[in-house]
C-alpha positions as semicolon CSV with decimal commas, in nm:
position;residue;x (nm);y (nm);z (nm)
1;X;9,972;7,688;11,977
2;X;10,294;7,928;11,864
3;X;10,330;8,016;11,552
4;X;10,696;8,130;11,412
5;X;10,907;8,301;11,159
6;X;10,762;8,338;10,849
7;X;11,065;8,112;10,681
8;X;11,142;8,405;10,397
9;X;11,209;8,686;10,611
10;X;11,467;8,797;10,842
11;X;11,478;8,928;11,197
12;X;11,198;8,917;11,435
13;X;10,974;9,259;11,486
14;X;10,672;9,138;11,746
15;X;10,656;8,869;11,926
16;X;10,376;8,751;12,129
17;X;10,440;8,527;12,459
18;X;10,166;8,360;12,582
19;X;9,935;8,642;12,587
20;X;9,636;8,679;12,783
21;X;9,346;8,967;12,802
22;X;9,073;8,932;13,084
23;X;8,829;9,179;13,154
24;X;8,722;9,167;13,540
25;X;8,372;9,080;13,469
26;X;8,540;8,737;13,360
27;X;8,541;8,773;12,958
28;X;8,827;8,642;12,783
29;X;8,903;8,862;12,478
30;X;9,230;8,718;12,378
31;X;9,335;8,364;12,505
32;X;9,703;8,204;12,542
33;X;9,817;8,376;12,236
34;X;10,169;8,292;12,097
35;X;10,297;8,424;11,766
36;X;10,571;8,592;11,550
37;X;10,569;8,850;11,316
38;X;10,881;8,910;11,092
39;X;11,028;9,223;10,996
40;X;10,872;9,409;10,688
41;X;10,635;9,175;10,708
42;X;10,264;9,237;10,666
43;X;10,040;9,026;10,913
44;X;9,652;9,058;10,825
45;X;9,465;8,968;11,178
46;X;9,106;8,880;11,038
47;X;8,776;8,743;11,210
48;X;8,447;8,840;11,324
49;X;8,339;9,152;11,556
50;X;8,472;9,066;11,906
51;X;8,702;8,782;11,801
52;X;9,011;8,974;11,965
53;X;9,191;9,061;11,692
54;X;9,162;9,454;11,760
55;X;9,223;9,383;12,119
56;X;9,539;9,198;11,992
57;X;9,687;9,488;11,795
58;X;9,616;9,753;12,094
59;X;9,770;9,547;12,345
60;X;10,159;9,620;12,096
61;X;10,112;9,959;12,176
62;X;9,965;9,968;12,536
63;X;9,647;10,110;12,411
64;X;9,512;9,804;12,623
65;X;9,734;9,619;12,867
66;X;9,735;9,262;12,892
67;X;9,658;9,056;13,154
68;X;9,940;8,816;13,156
69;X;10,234;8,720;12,914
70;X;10,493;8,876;12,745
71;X;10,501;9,123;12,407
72;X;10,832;9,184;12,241
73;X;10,867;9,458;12,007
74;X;11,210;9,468;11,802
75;X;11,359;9,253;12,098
76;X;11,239;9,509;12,389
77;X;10,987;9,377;12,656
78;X;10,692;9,661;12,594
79;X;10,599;9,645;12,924
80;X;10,960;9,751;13,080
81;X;10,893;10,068;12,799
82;X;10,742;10,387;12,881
83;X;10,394;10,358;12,685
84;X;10,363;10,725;12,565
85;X;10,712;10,681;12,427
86;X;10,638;10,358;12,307
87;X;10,365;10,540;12,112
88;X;10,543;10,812;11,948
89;X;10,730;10,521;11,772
90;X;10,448;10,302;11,619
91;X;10,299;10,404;11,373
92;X;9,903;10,423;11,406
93;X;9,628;10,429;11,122
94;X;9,239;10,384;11,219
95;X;8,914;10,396;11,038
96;X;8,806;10,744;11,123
97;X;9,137;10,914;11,079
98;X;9,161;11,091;11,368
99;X;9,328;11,420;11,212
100;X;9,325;11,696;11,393
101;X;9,010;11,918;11,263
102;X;9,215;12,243;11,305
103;X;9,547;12,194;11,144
104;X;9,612;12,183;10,805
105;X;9,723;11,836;10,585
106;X;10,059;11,920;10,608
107;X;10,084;12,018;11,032
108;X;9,905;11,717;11,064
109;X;10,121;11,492;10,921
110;X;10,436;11,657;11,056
111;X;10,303;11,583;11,414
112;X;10,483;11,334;11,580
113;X;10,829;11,445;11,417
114;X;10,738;11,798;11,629
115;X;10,663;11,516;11,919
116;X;11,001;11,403;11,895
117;X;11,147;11,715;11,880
118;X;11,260;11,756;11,505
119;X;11,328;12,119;11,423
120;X;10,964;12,271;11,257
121;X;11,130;12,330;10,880
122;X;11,261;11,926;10,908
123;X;10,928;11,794;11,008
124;X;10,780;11,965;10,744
125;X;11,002;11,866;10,448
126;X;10,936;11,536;10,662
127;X;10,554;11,580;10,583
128;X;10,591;11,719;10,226
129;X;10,812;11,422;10,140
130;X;10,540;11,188;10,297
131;X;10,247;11,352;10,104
132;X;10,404;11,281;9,802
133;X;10,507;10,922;9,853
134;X;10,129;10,845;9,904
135;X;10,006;11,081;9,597
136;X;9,891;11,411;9,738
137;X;10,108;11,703;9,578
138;X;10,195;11,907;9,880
139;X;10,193;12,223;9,737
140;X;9,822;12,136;9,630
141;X;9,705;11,997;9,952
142;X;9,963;12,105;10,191
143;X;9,763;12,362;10,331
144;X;9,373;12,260;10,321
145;X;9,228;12,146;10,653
146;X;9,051;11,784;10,677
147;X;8,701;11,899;10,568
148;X;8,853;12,031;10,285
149;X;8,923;11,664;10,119
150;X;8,730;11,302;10,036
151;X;8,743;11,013;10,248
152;X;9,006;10,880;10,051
153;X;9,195;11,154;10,078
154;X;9,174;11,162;10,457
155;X;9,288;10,835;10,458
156;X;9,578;10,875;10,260
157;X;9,695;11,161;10,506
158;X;9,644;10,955;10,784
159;X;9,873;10,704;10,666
160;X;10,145;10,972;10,571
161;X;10,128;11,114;10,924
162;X;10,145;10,729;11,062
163;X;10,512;10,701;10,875
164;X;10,636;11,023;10,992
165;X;10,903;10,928;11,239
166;X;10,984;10,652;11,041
167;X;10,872;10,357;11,261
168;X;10,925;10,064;11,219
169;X;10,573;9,901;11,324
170;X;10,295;10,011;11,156
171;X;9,902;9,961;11,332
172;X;9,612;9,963;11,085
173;X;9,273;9,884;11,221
174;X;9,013;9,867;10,920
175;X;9,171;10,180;10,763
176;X;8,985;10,156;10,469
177;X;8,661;10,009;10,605
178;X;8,487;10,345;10,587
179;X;8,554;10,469;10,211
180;X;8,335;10,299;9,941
181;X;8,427;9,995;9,756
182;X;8,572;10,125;9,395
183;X;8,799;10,427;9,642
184;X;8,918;10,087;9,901
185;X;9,023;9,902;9,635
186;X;9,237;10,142;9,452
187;X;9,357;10,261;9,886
188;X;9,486;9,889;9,881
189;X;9,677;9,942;9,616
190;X;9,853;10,236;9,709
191;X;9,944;10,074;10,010
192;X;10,074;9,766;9,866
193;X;10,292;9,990;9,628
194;X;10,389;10,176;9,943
195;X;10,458;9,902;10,187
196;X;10,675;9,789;9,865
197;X;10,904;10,081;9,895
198;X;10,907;10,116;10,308
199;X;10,876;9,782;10,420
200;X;10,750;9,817;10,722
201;X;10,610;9,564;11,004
202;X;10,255;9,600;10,960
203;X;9,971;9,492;11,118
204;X;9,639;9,499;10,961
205;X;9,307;9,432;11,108
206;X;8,997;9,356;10,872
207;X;8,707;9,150;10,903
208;X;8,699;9,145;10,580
209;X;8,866;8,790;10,438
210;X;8,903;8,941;10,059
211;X;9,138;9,226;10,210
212;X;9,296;8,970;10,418
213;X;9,371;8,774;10,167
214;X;9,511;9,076;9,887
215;X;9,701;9,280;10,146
216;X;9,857;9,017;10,383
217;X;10,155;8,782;10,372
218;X;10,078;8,619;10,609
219;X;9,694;8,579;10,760
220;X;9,621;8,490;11,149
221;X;9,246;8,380;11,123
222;X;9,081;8,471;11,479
223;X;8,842;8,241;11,645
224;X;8,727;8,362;11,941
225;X;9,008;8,482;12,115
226;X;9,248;8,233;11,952
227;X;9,410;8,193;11,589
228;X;9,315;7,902;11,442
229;X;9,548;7,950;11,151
230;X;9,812;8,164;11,080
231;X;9,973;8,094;10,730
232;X;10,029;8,231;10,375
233;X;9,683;8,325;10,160
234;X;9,700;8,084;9,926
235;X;9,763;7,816;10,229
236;X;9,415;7,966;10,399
237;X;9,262;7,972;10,068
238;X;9,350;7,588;9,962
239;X;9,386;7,401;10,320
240;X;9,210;7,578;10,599
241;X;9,332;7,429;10,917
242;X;8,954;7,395;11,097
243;X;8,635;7,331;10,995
244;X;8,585;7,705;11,186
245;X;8,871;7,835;10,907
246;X;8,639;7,690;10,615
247;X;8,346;7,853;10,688
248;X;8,484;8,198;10,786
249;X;8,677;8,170;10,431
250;X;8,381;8,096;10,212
251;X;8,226;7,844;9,980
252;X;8,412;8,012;9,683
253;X;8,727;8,039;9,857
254;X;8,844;7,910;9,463
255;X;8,730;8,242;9,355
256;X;8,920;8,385;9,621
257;X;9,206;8,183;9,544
258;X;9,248;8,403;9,227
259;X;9,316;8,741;9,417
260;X;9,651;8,541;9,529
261;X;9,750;8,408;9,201
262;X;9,980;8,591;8,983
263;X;9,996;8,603;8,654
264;X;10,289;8,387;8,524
265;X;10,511;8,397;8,151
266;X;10,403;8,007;8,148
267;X;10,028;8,132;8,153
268;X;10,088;8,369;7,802
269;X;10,045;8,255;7,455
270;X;10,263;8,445;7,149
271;X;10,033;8,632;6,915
272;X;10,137;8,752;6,595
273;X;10,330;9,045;6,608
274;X;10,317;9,368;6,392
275;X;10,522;9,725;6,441
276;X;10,427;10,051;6,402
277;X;10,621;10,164;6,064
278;X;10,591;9,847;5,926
279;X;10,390;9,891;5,605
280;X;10,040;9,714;5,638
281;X;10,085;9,329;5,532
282;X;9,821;9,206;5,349
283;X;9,742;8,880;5,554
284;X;9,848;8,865;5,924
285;X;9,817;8,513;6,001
286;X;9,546;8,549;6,271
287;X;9,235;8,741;6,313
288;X;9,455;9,005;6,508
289;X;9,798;9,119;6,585
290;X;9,904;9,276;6,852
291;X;10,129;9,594;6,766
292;X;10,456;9,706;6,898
293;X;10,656;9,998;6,884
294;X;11,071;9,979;6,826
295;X;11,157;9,911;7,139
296;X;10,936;9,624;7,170
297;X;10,680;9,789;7,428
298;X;10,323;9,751;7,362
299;X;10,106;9,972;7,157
300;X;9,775;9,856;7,061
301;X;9,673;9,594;6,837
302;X;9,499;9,557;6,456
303;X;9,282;9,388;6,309
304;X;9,276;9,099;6,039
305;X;9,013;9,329;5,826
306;X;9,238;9,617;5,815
307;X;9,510;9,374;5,636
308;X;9,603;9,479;5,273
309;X;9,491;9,901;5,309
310;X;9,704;10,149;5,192
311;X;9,978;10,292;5,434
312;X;10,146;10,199;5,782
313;X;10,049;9,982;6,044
314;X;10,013;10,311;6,222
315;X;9,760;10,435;6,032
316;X;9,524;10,178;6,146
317;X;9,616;10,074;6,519
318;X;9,394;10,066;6,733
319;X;9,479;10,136;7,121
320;X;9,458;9,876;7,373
321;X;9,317;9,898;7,689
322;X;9,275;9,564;7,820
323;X;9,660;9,508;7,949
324;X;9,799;9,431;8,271
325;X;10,164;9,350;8,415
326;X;10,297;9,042;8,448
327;X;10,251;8,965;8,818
328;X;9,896;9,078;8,835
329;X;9,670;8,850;9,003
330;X;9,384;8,670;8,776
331;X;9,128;8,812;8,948
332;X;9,234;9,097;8,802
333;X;9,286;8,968;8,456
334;X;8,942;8,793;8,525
335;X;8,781;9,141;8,614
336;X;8,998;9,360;8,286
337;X;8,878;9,092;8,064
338;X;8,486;9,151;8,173
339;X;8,503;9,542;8,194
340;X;8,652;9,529;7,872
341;X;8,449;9,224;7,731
342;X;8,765;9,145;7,546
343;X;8,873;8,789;7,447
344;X;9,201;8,838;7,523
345;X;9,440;9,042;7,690
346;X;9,807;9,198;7,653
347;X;10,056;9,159;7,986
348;X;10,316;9,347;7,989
349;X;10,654;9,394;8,209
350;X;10,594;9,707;8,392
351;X;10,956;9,740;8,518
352;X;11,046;9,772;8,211
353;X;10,840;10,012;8,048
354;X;10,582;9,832;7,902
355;X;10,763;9,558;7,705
356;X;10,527;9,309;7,571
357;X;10,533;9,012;7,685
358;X;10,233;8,762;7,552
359;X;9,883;8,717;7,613
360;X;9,662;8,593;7,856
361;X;9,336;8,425;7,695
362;X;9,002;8,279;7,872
363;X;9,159;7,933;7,826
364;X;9,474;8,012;7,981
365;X;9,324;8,144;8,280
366;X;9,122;7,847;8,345
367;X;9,439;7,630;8,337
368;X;9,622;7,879;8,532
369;X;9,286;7,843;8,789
370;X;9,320;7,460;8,803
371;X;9,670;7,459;8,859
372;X;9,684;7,707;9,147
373;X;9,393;7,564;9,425
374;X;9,448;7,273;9,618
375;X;9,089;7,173;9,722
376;X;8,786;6,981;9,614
377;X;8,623;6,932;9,327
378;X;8,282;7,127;9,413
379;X;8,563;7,450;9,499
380;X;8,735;7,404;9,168
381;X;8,420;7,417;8,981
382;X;8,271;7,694;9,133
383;X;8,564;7,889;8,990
384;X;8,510;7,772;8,635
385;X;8,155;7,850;8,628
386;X;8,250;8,184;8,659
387;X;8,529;8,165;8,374
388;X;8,222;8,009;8,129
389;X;8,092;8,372;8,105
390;X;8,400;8,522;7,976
391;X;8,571;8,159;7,807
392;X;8,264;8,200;7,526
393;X;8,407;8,535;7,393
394;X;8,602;8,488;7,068
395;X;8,928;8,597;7,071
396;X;8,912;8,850;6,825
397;X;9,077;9,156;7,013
398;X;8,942;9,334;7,300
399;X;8,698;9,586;7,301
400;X;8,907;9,941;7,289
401;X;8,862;10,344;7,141
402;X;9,007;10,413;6,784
């Protein structure tokens, strides 16, 4: 089976023809494989240990040849390309790094720009520009060696020193499968903040479906040695293609569903609303306000028992801490409302500044949940046994720090 164009993008980057990998004592790693990836998009190639999917992403930059068929990379047979050139020009992340122990951060990540012959001072604003884009102050790390930083920090250099040259395809395999959970997930989104801004053709390899799922637009489930699906993560998520596709995705792939579900301004309700130099009003409608500054950006909120005290509505705000911008996914409005065992909580529009925009409540996420998955009745309610624990909290203002 082939599988094309993803329909919103332009231009293809890698293309796959008929793609074969056989090993000489007769195992097939990769089988007949046909696909397209777009550019700037981000493929995620997920599936078990030995499934091919590694052996997939080596074969686009001759790590491993293939055995027959054709692999296209921005419209240029690879095989007709010198590989070590080839190389220099793909980008190439892996899970242990691979920086060079005795160099510092920033010689390390200027090292394929000195490959390609860009002038030393070049290469190095190069590097310093790069270690900056994905948060590491050159002149504060520029010149400690490897040893000298955390996993995550590795990480982040290795990724810098992968978008050097500027290439325009970008290999991950598991980058962040070595770094504990709580530094991964805040790695994935750096990257998806970065991949924002560079928008490069990326492909990702996980075995891990959740990271499939949050990182990729598109997702090419591996069988063994074939894709049984390639298709958006909400498309995985609500209509696997196989039987095979079902089980790798989960039981609770309605729980997973939520990781690819953004929060909408149909999902918000309208509060009351308060401002800072208003004077306190003696009844505010509601058990809680939420309060704004003059510019309409969000503040904090108040509460119905500080109604009818002396001074400002300043005086007796309260700061919020259970907010997130519109776009968000509700897994992460599920997870801000449990940290913060608040009944409610603010979204705001990040691009512009923090202007309020509503809030999202227990009861509007469980609509939002039904709405968004397209499966059975068993999936959907495994999802809203899991809202139960947080739908019982009364909405009386989340749980913040005077």
């Amino acid at each position: 089976m082939a599988f094309t164009l993803h329909p919103s993008q332009w231009g293809v980057m890698i293309r796959f023809e008929h793609v074969t990998k056989r090993y000489p004592d007769g195992t097939t790693a990769v089988d007949d494989l046909s696909f397209e990836v777009a550019e700037g998009e981000l493929v995620t190639l997920v599936g078990p240990s030995g499934c091919g999917k590694t052996t997939t992403m080596k074969m686009v930059n001759r790590l491993i040849e293939p055995s027959s068929g054709r692999i296209f990379v921005d419209g240029r047979d690879i095989a007709e390309t010198d590989p070590v050139e080839l190389r220099r020009r793909i980008g190439y992340v892996i899970q242990q790094v691979g920086l060079f122990p005795h160099r510092t951060v920033l010689e390390n990540t200027a090292t394929v720009p000195r490959l390609l012959g860009v002038k030393r001072s070049a290469g190095r604003a190069r590097a310093a520009e790069l270690l900056d884009l994905v948060g590491l102050d050159p002149s504060v790390y520029g010149d400690r060696y490897p040893e000298q930083l955390s996993g995550g920090q590795r990480q982040r250099v290795g990724v810098a020193r992968a978008l050097a040259a500027d290439p325009p395809v970008l290999l991950m395999d598991e980058p962040f499968g070595a770094v504990d959970p709580v530094v991964r997930e805040h790695l994935q989104n750096e990257f998806l903040k970065l991949q924002a801004q560079v928008r490069k053709t990326v492909l990702f390899v996980t075995h891990d479906m959740e990271e499939a799922v949050r990182l990729g637009d598109r997702i090419a489930v591996y069988g063994q040695g074939r894709i049984e699906q390639f298709d958006a993560p909400a498309a995985v998520l609500g209509a696997p293609a196989t039987p095979y596709v079902a089980e790798f995705v989960g039981a609770d792939r309605g729980l997973k569903r939520l990781s690819v579900t953004p929060i909408e301004p149909a999902d918000l309700e309208q509060p009351p609303v308060v401002h800072l130099d208003d004077p306190l009003p003696r009844d505010l409608g509601s058990r809680w306000a939420v309060v704004l500054d003059g510019e309409e950006n969000l503040h904090g909120w108040i509460s119905a028992e500080r109604a009818g005290q002396s001074g400002s509505v300043r005086d007796h705000a309260r700061r919020m801490e259970a907010w997130l911008p519109v776009g968000a996914s509700l897994k992460q409005a599920f997870s801000t409302m449990l940290q913060h065992d608040a009944g409610w909580i603010a979204v705001i529009d990040e691009e512009e500044t923090g202007r309020f925009l509503g809030v999202l409540t227990p009861a509007r996420l469980h609509e939002a949940l039904r709405r968004s998955i397209d499966a059975d009745a068993q999936d959907i309610a495994r999802a809203e046994v899991a809202l139960e624990s947080i739908a019982t909290v009364p909405p009386t203002g989340p749980v913040t720090k005077d």
